[in-house]
C-alpha positions in Angstrom: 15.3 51.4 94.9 14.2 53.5 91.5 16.0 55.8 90.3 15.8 57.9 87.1 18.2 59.5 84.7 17.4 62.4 82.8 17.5 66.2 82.7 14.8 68.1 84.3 13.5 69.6 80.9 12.7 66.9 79.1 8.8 65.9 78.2 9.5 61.8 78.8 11.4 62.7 81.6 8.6 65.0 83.0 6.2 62.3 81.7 7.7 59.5 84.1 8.6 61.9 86.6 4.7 62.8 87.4 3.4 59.0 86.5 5.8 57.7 89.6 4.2 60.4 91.8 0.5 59.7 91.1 1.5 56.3 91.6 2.8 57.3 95.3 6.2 55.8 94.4 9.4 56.8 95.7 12.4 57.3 93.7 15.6 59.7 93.0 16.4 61.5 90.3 19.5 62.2 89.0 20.3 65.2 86.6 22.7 63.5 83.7 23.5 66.8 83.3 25.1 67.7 86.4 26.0 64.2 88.1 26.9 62.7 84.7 26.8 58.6 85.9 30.4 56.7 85.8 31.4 55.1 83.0 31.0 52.2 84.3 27.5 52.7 84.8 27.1 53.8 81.0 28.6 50.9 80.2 26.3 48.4 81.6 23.2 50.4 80.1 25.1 50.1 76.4 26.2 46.3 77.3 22.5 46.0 78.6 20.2 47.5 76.1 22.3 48.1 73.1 24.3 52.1 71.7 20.9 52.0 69.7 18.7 52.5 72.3 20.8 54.4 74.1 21.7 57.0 72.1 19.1 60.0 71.8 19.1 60.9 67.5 16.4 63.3 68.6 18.5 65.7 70.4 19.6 68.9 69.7 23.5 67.4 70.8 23.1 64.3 68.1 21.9 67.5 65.4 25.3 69.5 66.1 27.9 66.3 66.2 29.6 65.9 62.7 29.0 62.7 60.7 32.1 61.1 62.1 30.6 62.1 65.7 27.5 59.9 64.9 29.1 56.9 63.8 31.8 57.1 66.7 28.5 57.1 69.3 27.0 54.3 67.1 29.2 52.1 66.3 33.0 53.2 67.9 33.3 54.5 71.8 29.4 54.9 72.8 30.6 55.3 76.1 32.6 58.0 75.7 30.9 59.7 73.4 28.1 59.5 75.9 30.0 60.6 78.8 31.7 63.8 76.8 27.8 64.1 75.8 25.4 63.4 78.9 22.3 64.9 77.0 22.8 62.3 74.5 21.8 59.6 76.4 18.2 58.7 75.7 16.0 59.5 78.4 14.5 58.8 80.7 17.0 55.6 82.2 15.0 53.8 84.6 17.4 51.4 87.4 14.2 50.3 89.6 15.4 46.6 90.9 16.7 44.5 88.3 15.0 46.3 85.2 16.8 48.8 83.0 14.6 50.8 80.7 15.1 53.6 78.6 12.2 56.1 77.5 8.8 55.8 79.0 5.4 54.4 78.8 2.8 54.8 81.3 1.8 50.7 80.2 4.9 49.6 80.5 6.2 51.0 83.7 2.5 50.1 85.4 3.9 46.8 84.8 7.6 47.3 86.7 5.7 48.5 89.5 2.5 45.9 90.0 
C-alpha cells in the first residue's frame, strides 16, 4: 500500500504525484489539509525522521508563526504544532511498505519501488 500526504497545490507533491503515475503505480492520496492525519500518525513520522525534516521552513504558515511559534514546532510540541498547522508538515510524506520519506526525488523513490 503507498500512500501520500500532501496538499494538492504543491510542486513536490505534484512532482511525486505524476512520477507514481508514469510508473503505473497505485497509491492514495490524502489531502493534509482536509483529512489532517492523527496525532498519532504525526508522531511516528517526527519519532521516525526527526521535527527537522518534518517541519516545512519554506511555507508560507512557518513565514506567519511568531518566533516563539518556530521554536515550539522545533524543539517543544512538533506534534501539535503540526496538527493546529497541517500545511506545515513538509511534503510530500510517503507510507509505501515499511519506508517513510518526506520530500521527493525521482532517484530516490525509483529505488522504493524497484
Amino acid at each position: 500500500m503507498t500512500t501520500i500526504y500532501g496538499i494538492p497545490n504543491c510542486d513536490s507533491v505534484k512532482k511525486a504525484r505524476k512520477w507514481l503515475e508514469a510508473q503505473n503505480l497505485a497509491y492514495t492520496f490524502v489531502d493534509v489539509r482536509e483529512n489532517t492525519p492523527p496525532a498519532s500518525q504525526i508522531e511516528r513520522w517526527v519519532s521516525t525522521l526527526g521535527s527537522e525534516k518534518m517541519v516545512n521552513k519554506r511555507s508560507t504558515t512557518w513565514k506567519n508563526m511568531s518566533e516563539e511559534e518556530r521554536i515550539e514546532a522545533q524543539t517543544g510540541n512538533t506534534v501539535g504544532v503540526l496538527l493546529a498547522n497541517p500545511t506545515l508538515i513538509k511534503r510530500p510524506v510517503l507510507e509505501h511498505n515499511d519506508i517513510l520519506d518526506v520530500g521527493f526525488k525521482a532517484e530516490t523513490y525509483a529505488t522504493y519501488f524497484s
